[in-house]
C-alpha positions, 0 to 999 in steps of 0.5 A: 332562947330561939323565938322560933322555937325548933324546927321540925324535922320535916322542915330541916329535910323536906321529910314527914319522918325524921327516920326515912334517913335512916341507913342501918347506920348508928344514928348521931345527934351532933352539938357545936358551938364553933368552927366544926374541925372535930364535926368535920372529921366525923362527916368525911368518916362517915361520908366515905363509908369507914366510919359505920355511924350517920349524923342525922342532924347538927345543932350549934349554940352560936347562929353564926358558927361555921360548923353549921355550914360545914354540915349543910354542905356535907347534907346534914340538917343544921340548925342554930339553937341560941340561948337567951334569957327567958323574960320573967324566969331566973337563970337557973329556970330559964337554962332548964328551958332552954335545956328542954326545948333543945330535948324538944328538937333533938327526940324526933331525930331518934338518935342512938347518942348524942355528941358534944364537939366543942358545944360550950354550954353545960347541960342541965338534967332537964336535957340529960335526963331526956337521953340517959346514957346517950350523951357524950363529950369530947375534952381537950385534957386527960381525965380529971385535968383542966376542966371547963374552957380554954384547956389547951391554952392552959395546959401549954401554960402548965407545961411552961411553968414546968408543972406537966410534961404532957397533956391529951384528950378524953370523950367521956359519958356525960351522966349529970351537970358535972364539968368534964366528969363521967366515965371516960369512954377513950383517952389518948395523952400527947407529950410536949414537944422543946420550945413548943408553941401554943399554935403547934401545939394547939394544931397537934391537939386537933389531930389528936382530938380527931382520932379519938373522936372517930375510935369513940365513935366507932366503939359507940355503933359496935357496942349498939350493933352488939347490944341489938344483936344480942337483944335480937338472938336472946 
C-alpha cells in the first residue's frame, strides 16, 4: 500500500483544480507497471496534435518503472501507487483497499476513461465500480487467448509446437474482475513469420500494440465527442 496515500492534484501540477488542464480534449487516466513503450506512443500522438485525447495523469504500480519518467518528461502528472499488504486485513480486503484509494487518486482528475497499458494488477470492483464503463485494457493475444502474463512468450511457444500460425492484440472494456475478458473494442492478428524468434517477434508485437492502441483511443474520444454532442443538440 503507498503509506502516503494519494497525492492530490494540486501537488502533482502546482493546481488547486485537476480540471484547469483540460483542452477540450478526451481526458486519459493512464495505469503502467513497466517501461512505458505503449504510454509513449499515446504521449507523441497526443503531443503532436494527431491524437484528439490528453492524458491527464499516469499512475504505475512499480515506484521504479520508467514509464513514470517517460510521462514526467512529456509534462504529465506521474505518480508510483505500490501496493502492499494492509496489516491486519486478508488479501481479498486488503486488495479492495488498495483498489479503493487508487479510485481515490484518480476521480478528482475527472477522466472520461481509464487506460490499462501493461498495468500488471487485477482490479476488483471496488475500483470498477468507480468508472463504470470507462475502464480499458490492452492484451497482447486476440480475444479469448493466452490470458494473464507472459503472452507473447507463450503464444511464440504455441506457434513452435505448431498449435497456431498467428497471434495479435486486443484493447477490450474491462466490465468485472475478469482476466482479459469484455468486450473487444479493437483487435489486430500478426501471422508468424519462418524461423521467428521470440525477440523479432516480441518487437513486431509492440508496433502492432502501438497502432492499436492509438485507433482505440482515437474511436474512445469520437464516440464521447458524438455522445456530447448528441446530448448537447437533444
Amino acid at each position: 500500500m503507498n503509506p502516503q496515500g494519494p497525492v492530490p492534484p494540486q501537488i502533482l501540477r502546482g493546481s488547486s483544480d485537476p480540471q484547469e488542464l483540460g483542452s477540450g480534449k478526451a481526458r486519459f487516466v493512464i495505469l503502467v507497471s513497466g517501461r512505458g513503450s505503449n504510454l509513449q506512443a499515446f504521449l507523441d500522438a497526443s503531443l503532436s496534435g494527431s491524437l484528439d485525447a490528453q492524458a491527464v495523469l499516469v499512475v504505475s504500480s512499480e515506484t521504479g518503472a520508467p514509464a513514470l519518467e517517460k510521462a514526467r518528461k512529456a509534462g504529465v502528472p506521474a505518480q508510483a501507487f505500490p501496493y502492499r499488504r494492509e496489516s491486519g486485513l486478508d488479501q481479498k480486503a486488503s486488495r479492495r483497499l488498495y483498489d479503493a484509494r487508487l479510485a481515490d487518486l484518480i476521480e478528482p482528475w475527472k477522466p472520461d476513461f481509464i487506460l490499462l497499458l501493461g498495468w500488471m494488477r487485477i482490479l476488483s470492483s471496488a475500483f470498477i465500480g468507480r468508472f463504470p464503463g470507462r475502464i480499458y485494457n490492452l492484451h497482447p493475444a486476440l480475444p479469448g487467448c493466452f490470458p494473464g502474463t507472459d503472452s507473447i512468450q507463450r503464444a511464440w511457444e504455441a506457434w513452435k509446437r505448431g498449435e497456431i500460425d498467428h497471434s495479435g492484440a486486443m484493447l477490450h472494456l474491462v466490465p468485472d474482475e475478469g482476466v482479459d475478458t469484455g468486450p473487444v473494442l479493437e483487435s489486430e492478428a500478426l501471422s508468424f513469420s519462418p524461423g521467428q524468434c521470440l525477440e523479432d517477434f516480441e518487437a513486431e508485437m509492440h508496433r502492432l500494440e502501438h497502432r492499436l492502441v492509438l485507433r482505440a483511443v482515437a474511436k474512445l474520444a469520437a464516440d464521447l465527442y458524438k455522445t456530447e454532442n448528441d446530448t448537447q443538440g437533444g
